[in-house]
C-alpha positions in Angstrom: 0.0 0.0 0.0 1.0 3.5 -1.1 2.1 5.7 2.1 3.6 9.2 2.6 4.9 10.5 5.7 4.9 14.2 5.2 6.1 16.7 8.1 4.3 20.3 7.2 8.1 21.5 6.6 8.3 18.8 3.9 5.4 19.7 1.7 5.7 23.8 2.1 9.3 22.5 1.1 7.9 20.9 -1.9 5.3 23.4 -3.0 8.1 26.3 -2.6 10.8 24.7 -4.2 8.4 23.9 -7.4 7.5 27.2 -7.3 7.7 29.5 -11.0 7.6 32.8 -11.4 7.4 33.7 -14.8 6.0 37.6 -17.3 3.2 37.1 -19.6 3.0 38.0 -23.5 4.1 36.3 -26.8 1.7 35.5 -28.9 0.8 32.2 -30.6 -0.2 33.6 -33.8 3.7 34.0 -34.8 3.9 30.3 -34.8 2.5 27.2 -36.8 0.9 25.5 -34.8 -0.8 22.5 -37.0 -5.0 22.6 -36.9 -5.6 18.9 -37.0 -8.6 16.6 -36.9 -9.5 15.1 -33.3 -8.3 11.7 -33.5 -11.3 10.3 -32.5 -12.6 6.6 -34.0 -13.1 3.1 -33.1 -12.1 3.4 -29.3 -9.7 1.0 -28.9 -7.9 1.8 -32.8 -4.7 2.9 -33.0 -1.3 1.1 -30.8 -0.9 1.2 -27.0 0.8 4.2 -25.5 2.3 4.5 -22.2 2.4 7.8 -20.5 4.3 8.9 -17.3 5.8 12.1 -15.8 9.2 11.1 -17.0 8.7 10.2 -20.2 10.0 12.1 -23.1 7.4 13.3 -25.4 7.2 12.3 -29.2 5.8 15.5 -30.8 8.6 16.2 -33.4 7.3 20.2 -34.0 8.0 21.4 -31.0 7.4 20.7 -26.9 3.6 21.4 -25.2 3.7 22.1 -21.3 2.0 23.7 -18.4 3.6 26.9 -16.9 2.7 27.7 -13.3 2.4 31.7 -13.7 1.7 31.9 -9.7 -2.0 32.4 -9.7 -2.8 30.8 -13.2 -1.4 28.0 -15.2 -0.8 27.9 -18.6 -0.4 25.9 -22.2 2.5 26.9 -23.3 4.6 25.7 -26.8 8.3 25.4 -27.8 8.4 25.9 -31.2 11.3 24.1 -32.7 11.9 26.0 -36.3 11.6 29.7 -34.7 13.1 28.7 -31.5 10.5 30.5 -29.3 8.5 29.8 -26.3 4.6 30.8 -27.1 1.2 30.8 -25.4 -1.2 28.6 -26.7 -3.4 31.4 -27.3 -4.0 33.3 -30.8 -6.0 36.2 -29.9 -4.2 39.6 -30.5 -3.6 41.5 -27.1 -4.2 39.1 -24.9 -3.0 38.7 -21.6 -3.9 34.9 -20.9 -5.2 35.9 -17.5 -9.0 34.6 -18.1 -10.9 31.7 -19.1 -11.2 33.7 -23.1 -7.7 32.9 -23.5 -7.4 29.4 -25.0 -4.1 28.3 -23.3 -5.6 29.3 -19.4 -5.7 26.9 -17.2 -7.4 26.4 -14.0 -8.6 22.8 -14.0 -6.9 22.3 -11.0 -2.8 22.3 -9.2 0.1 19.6 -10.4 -2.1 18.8 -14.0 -0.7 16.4 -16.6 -0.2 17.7 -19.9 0.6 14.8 -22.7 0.3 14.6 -26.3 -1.6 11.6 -27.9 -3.0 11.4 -32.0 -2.5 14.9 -32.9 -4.1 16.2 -29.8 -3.8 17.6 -26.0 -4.7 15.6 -23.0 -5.6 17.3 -19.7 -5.5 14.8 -16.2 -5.2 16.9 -13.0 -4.6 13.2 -11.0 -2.5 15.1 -8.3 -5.6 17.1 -8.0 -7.9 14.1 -7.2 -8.6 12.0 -4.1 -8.0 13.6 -0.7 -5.5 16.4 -0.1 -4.6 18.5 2.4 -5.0 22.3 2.4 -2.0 24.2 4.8 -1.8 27.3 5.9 0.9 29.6 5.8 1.8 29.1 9.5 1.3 25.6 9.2 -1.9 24.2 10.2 -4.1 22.1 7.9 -6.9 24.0 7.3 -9.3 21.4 5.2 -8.9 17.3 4.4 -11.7 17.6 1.3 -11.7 15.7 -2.2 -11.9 16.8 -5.2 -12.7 14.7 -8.7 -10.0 13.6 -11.4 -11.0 15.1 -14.7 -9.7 14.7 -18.6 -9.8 17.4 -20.5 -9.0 17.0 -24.3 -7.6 20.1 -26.7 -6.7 20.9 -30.1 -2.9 21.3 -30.8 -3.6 25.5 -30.0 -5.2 25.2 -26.8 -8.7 25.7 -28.7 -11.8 23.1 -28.3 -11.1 22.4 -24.6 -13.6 19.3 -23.8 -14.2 18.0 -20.5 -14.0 13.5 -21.2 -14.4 12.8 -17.2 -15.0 13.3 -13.8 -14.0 10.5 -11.5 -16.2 9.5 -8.8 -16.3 12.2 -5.7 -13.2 11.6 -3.7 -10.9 9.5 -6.0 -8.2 10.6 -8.4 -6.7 8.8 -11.4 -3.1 8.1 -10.3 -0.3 8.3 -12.9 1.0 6.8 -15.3 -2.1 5.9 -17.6 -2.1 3.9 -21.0 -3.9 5.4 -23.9 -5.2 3.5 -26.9 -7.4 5.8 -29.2 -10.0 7.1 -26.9 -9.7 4.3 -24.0 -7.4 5.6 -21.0 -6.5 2.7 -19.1 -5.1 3.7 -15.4 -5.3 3.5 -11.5 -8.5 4.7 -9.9 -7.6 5.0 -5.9 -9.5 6.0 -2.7 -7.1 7.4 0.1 -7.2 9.1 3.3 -5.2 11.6 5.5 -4.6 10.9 9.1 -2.6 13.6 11.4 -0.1 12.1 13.5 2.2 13.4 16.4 4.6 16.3 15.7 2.8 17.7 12.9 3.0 14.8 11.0 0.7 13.3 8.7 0.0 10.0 6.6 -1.6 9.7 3.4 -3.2 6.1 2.8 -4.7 4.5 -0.1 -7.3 2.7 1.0 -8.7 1.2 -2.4 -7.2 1.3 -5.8 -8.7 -0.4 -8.8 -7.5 -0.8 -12.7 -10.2 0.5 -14.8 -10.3 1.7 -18.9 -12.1 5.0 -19.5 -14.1 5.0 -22.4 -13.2 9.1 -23.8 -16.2 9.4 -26.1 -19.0 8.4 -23.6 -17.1 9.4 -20.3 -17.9 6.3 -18.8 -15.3 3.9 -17.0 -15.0 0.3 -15.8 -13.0 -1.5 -13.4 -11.1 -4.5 -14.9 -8.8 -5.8 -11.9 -8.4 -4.7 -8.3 -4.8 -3.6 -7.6 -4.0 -1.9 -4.2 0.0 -2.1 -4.5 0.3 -2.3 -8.0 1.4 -0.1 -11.0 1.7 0.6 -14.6 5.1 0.6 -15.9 4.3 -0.1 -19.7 2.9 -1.7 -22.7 3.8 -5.1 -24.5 2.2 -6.9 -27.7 -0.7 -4.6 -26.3 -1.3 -5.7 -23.2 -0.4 -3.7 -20.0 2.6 -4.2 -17.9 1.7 -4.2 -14.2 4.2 -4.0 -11.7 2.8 -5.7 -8.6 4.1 -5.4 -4.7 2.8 -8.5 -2.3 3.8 -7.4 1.0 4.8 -9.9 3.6 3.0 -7.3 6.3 0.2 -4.9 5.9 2.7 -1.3 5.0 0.3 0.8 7.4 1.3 -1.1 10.6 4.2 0.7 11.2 3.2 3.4 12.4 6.4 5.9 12.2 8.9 3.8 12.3 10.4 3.9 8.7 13.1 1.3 9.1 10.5 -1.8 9.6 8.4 0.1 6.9 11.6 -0.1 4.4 12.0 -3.9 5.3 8.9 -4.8 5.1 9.4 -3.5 1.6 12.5 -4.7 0.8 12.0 -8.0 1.4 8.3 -8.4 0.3 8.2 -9.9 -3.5 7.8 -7.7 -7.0 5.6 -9.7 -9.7 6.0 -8.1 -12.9 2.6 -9.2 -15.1 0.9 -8.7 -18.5 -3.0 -8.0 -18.1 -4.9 -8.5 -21.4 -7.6 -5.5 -21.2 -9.7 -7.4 -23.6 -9.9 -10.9 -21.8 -9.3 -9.7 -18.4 -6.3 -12.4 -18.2 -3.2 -11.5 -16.6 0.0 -14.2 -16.3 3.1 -13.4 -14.1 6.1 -13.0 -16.0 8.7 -12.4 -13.3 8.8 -12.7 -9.2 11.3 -11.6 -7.3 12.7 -10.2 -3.8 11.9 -6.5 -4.2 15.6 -5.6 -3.0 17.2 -7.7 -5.6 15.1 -5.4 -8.6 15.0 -1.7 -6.4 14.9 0.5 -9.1 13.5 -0.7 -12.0 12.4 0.4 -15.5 10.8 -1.1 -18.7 11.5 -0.5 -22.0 10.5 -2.2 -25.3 10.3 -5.8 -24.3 11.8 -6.5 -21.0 12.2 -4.4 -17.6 16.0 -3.2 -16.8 16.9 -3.4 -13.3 19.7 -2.6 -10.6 19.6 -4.3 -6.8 19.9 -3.1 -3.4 23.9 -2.8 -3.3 24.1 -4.5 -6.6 27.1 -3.8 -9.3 25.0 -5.1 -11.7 22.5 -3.7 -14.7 20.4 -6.8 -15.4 17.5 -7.4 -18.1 14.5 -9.8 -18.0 13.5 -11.1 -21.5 9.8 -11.1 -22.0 10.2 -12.8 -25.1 12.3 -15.6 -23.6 11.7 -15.3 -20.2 15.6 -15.1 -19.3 17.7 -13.0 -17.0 21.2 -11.8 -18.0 23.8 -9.3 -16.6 23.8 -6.2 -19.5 26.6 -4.8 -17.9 29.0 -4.6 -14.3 28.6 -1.0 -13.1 31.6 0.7 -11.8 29.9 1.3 -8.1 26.8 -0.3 -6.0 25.2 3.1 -5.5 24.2 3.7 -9.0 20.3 4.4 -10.2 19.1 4.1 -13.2 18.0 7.3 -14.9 16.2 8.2 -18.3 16.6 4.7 -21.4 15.9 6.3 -24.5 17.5 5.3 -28.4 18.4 2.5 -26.8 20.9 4.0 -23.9 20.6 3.8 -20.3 22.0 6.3 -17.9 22.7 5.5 -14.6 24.2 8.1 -11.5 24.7 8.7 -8.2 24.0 11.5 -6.1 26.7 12.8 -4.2 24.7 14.9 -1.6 21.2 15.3 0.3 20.0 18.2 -2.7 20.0 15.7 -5.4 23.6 16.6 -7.1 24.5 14.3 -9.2 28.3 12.5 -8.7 29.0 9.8 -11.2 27.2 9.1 -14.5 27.1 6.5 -17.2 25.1 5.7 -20.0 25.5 1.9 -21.0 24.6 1.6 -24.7 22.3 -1.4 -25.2 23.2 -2.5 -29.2 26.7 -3.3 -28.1 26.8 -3.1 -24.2 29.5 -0.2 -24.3 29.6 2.4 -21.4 31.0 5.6 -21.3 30.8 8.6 -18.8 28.3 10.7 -19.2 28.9 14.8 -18.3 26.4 16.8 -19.5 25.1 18.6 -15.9 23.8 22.4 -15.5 25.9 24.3 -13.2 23.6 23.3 -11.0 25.1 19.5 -11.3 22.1 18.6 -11.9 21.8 16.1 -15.3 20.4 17.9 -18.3 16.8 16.3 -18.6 15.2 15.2 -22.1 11.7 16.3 -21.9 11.0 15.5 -25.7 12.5 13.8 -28.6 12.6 13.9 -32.7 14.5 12.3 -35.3 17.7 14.7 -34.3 17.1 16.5 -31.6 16.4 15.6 -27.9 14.6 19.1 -26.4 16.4 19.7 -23.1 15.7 21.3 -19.3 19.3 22.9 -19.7 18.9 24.8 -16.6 16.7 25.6 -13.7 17.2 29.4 -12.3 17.3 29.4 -8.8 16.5 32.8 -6.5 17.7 33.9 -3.1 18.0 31.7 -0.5 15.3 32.5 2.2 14.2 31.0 5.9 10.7 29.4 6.1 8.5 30.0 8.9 9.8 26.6 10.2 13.4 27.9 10.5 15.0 26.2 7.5 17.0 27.6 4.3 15.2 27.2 1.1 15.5 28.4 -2.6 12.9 28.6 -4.8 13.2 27.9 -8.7 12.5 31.3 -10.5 12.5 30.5 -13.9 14.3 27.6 -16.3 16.2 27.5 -19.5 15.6 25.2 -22.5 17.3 24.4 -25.2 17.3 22.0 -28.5 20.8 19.7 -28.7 21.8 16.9 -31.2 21.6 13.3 -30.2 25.1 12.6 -30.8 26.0 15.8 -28.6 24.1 15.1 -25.9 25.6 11.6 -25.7 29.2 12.6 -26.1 28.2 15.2 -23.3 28.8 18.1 -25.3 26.8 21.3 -24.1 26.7 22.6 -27.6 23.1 24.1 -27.1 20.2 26.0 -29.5 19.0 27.8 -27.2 15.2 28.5 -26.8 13.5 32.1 -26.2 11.1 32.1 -23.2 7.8 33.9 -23.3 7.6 37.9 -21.8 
């Protein structure tokens, strides 16, 4: 079972440190954006699609995302050929401040933007569920739900159409599979308990796979599923990573080392569920410890153990395990596979900076150091990919270091750099960057 210890410093932490403060104005009208038919069809035409927070996106124009502009969020668009940042808005003079602007947002905090068959998909699944409302001095000041919706757009921010509400008090929980205009993903219940010392416990209570029909707005659950996830697609059928606990996760009260064992030694099952038939066969099983950190990726997970040396592979095609390559440490996690490469780091400190990196190329099993960091030493992120070009977070700006009303020393991000960069440069970790104007 899913479960979040949260002190109120940790989650003002979090909202702070997310925080971006960006000016208004360009307009979209500069840029062509393509006016495309809906997609729409047979429901379940067109191939599986698996979509998560970290993967890259495949639009080859240019890059779609959601800009928190403090009180309002926005669609915004990288155009690739002029190199600009633009609001997804065509109207002349607008100040994308109101619900007359096409690319304003206020669906809801921490949405999901994704591209699928030449259109915009909408999920605020952060939204959903139970969540906890805090004040400035730290006291919770509500515990309500709210509804999951979808929300489906033209390529211009135009057409906005609400698919779905979930049920009152669940959320969809990412990642989600689409196939045409089916969204299969994780419908959970949860609930928020306040502990001692300001602390507080988020619990799902019930979580359930279900397809949600886009044309009708009507879902149905397929498979129950409280410690299980998506983590792909295969000969289109879901991958579901699944966790069976050898204790129930919410009897440990506080104490986080019995919660971690309990984990670490409870089994992973990694499983194909056929949407259509409602049959699912185990694949894989093992100690969770021995496959920590884990990732699939085209037809077999990639995986690296507690304390392991070792990037391993499962087959699903022959149902074998081998050793892809002996890592230079044990303290190495696997980061972004893409092309066919796998990077893998280290952090070398508590703020996430990044120590050693590799990327372990998968045709012939070669790896080679991998240096491409902001000066923050941070690793450049690929947040979308073409034929050429991977489209890059070069840089996150970071403003003045401030206390918190708790006492601590935080830094909030203030605005972030993007940039377009070659394949083959951003593999041979050379920072030779085309950089990307921001909106004003």
């Amino acid at each position: 079972m899913k479960k979040n210890v949260l002190t109120i410093l940790g989650v003002v932490g979090i909202i702070g440190f997310f925080a971006l403060v960006f000016m208004p104005r360009e307009k979209l009208k500069e840029i062509n954006i393509p006016f495309v038919n809906d997609g729409t069809g047979e429901e379940s035409k067109g191939e599986m699609k698996f979509i998560s927070g970290y993967s890259p996106t495949d639009y080859k124009n240019g890059y779609f995302y959601i800009k928190d502009n403090e009180a309002r969020e926005n669609v915004m668009y990288f155009d690739y050929d002029s190199k600009k940042e633009v609001y997804a808005c065509n109207k002349p003079n607008c100040k994308h401040d109101s619900e007359s602007c096409s690319s304003y947002s206020d669906f809801a905090d921490a949405n999901e933007l994704f591209y699928y068959n030449d259109a915009l998909y909408f999920i605020n699944s952060s939204a959903g569920g139970v969540s906890m409302n805090i004040t400035a001095d730290g006291v919770v000041s509500d515990t309500t739900g709210s509804s999951s919706t979808i929300y489906k757009m033209k390529l211009d921010g135009t057409e906005k159409e609400k698919l779905f509400d979930s049920p009152s008090g669940t959320k969809l929980s990412m990642p989600f599979v689409l196939k045409g205009n089916v969204l299969y993903g994780y419908l959970e219940k949860s609930k928020v308990e306040e502990g001692s010392g300001h602390t507080f416990t988020t619990t799902v209570t019930e979580r359930k796979l279900i397809f949600v029909n886009l044309s009708t707005g009507k879902y149905e659950e397929l498979t129950s599923g409280l410690h299980a996830s998506l983590i792909g697609t295969y000969k289109d059928k879901l991958v579901i990573q699944e966790i069976g606990y050898i204790k129930d996760p919410n009897s440990f009260g506080d104490d986080t080392n019995a919660f971690r064992d309990n984990l670490y030694n409870s089994k992973t099952k990694i499983k194909l569920f056929d949407a259509r038939t409602k049959k699912e066969e185990v694949l894989f099983e093992e100690v969770f410890k021995n496959v920590e950190d884990m990732q699939f990726y085209k037809n077999g997970i990639y995986f690296i153990g507690e304390k392991s040396k070792n990037l391993e592979f499962f087959d699903f095609a022959t149902k074998k395990k081998e050793v892809i390559k002996e890592l230079p440490q044990s303290n190495l996690e696997l980061g972004t596979i893409i092309d066919d490469k796998v990077l893998v780091y280290s952090y070398k400190d508590r703020d996430a900076h990044v120590g050693s990196s590799y990327y372990i190329d998968l045709k012939n099993k070669e790896m080679k150091e991998f240096a491409l960091k902001d000066k923050n030493e941070y690793l450049v992120e690929i947040l979308a990919s073409n034929d050429d070009y991977y489209f890059v977070k070069a840089e996150s700006v970071f403003g003045d270091v401030y206390t918190t009303w708790a006492g601590t020393k935080q830094q909030d991000i203030i605005g972030t750099n993007y940039a377009l960069i070659k394949k083959t440069d951003y593999w041979a970790s050379k920072a030779n960057y085309i950089k990307m104007t921001n909106a004003k």
